[in-house]
C-alpha positions as CSV (number, residue, x, y, z in Angstrom):
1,X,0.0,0.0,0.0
2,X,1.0,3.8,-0.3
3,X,0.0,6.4,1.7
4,X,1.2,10.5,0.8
5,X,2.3,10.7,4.1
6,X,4.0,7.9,5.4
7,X,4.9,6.3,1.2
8,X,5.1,2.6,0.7
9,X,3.9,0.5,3.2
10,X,2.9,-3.0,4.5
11,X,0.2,-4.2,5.6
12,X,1.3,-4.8,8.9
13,X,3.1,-1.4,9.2
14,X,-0.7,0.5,7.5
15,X,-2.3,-1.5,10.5
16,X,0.4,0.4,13.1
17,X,-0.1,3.6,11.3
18,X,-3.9,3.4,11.5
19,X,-4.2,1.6,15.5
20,X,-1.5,4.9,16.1
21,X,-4.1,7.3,14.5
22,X,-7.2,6.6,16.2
23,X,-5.0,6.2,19.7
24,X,-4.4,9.7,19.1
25,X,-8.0,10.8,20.4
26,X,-9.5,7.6,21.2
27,X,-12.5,9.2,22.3
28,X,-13.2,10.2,18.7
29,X,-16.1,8.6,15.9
30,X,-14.1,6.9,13.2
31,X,-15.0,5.7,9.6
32,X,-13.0,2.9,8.5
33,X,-13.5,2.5,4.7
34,X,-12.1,0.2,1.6
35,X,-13.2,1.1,-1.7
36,X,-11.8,0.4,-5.4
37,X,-12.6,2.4,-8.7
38,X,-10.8,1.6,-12.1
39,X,-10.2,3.4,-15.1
40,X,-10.1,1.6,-18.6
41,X,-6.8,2.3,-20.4
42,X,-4.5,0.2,-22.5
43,X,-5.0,-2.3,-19.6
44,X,-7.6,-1.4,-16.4
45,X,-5.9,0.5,-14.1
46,X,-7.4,-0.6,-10.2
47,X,-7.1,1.6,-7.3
48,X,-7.9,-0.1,-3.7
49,X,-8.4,2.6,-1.2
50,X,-8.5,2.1,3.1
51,X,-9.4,5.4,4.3
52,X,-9.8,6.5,7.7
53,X,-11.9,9.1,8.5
54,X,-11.9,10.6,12.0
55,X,-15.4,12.6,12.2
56,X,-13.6,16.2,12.9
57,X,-10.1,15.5,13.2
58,X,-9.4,14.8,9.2
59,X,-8.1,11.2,8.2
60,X,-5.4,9.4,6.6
61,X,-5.3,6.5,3.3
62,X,-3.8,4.0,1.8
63,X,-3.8,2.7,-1.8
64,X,-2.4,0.3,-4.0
65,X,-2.6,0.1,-7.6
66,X,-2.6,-2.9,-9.4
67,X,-3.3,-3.2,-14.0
68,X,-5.2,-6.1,-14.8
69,X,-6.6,-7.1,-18.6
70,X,-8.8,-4.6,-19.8
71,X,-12.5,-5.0,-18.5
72,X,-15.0,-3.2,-20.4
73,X,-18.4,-4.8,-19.5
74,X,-19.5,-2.3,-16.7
75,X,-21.0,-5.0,-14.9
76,X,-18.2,-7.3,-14.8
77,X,-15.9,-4.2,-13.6
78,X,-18.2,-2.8,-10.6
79,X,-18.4,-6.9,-9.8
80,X,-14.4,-6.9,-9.6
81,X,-13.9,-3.8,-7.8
82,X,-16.5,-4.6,-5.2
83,X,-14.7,-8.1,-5.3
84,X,-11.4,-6.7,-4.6
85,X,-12.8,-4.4,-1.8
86,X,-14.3,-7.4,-0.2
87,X,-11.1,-9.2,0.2
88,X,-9.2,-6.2,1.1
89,X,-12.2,-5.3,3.9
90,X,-11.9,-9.5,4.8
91,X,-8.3,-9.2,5.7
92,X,-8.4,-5.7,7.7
93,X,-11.2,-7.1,9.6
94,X,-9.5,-9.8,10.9
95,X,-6.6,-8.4,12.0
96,X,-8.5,-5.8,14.1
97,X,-10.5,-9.0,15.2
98,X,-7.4,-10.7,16.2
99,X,-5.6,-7.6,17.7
100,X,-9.1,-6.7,19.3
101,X,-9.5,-3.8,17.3
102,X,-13.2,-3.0,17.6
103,X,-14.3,-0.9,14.4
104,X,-16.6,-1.5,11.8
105,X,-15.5,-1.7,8.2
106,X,-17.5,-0.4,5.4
107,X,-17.2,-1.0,1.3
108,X,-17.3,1.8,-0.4
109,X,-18.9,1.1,-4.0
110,X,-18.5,3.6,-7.0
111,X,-22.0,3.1,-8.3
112,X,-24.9,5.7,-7.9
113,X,-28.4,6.3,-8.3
114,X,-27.5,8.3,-11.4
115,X,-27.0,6.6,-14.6
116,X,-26.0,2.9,-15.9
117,X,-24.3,1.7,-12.5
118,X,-27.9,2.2,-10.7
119,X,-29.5,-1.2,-11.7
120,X,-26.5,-2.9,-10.5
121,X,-25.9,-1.6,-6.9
122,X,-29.2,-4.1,-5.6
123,X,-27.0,-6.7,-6.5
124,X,-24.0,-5.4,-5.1
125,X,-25.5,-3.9,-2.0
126,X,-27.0,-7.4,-0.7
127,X,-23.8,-9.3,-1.4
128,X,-21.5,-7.1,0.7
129,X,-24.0,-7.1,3.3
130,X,-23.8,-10.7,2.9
131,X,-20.4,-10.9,3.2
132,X,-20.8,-8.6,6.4
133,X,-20.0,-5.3,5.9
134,X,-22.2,-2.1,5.5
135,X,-22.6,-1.0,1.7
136,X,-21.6,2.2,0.9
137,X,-23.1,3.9,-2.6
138,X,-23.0,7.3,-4.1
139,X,-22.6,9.7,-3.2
140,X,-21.7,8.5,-0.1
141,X,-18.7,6.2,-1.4
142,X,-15.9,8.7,-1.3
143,X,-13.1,6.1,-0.8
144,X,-14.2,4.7,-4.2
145,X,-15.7,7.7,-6.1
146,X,-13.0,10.7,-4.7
147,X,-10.2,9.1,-3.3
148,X,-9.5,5.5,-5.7
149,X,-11.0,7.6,-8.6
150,X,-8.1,10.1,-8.1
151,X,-5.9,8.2,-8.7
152,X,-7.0,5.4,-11.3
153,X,-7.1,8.9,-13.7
């Protein structure tokens, strides 16, 4: 992962930087978020995002970028993104379980109410549910439509 701040990082040492953040003023709301956005160019570029937003105290993030074979069925791309958030989300969630790191997780999704993606986040929305997580949408998702959008440009 990659983060402005602190550059190229593990996932181990993203976990310190993030336990280290919200010990800063424990007392504060956080939003834990993973979200993934892609960009079709020779290849698709994919930007996974773990943002941490600390309700009036700002927030830090992490993201990794990985080029995969083109996808250009929009259906099969939002299905990968969501895909690669889930198992991003999966991992972070148990090693806060395992290092008793009590905060929620939520997938951030770049599909809105507005235009083709619409008919596709019902689908989306009940299987990260499923898979435990809340769902976040337009224009809500910021960790996938600001942040991992940013950067798959």
């Amino acid at each position: 992962m990659y983060s402005i701040t602190h550059g190229y990082v593990t996932f181990e040492q993203m976990f310190d930087i993030i336990k280290a953040f919200i010990k800063e003023k424990p007392d504060s709301e956080y939003h834990i978020s993973v979200g993934t956005d892609s960009q079709n160019h020779d290849l698709t570029k994919t930007i996974q995002v773990v943002a941490v937003h600390g309700v009036g105290n700002g927030g830090i993030f992490f993201y990794e970028e990985k080029k995969i074979k083109k996808i250009t069925n929009l259906h099969q791309k939002l299905l990968y993104e969501t895909n690669a958030s889930l198992n991003l989300a999966a991992r972070l969630a148990e090693k806060f379980k395992n290092e008793n790191f009590n905060y929620a997780i939520s997938i951030h999704v770049d599909a809105g109410p507005n235009g083709p993606s619409k008919k596709i986040i019902p689908e989306i929305s009940a299987w990260v549910r499923a898979c435990g997580f809340d769902c976040k949408t337009k224009p809500e998702s910021y960790a996938a439509s600001s942040i991992a959008n940013k950067y798959s440009k």
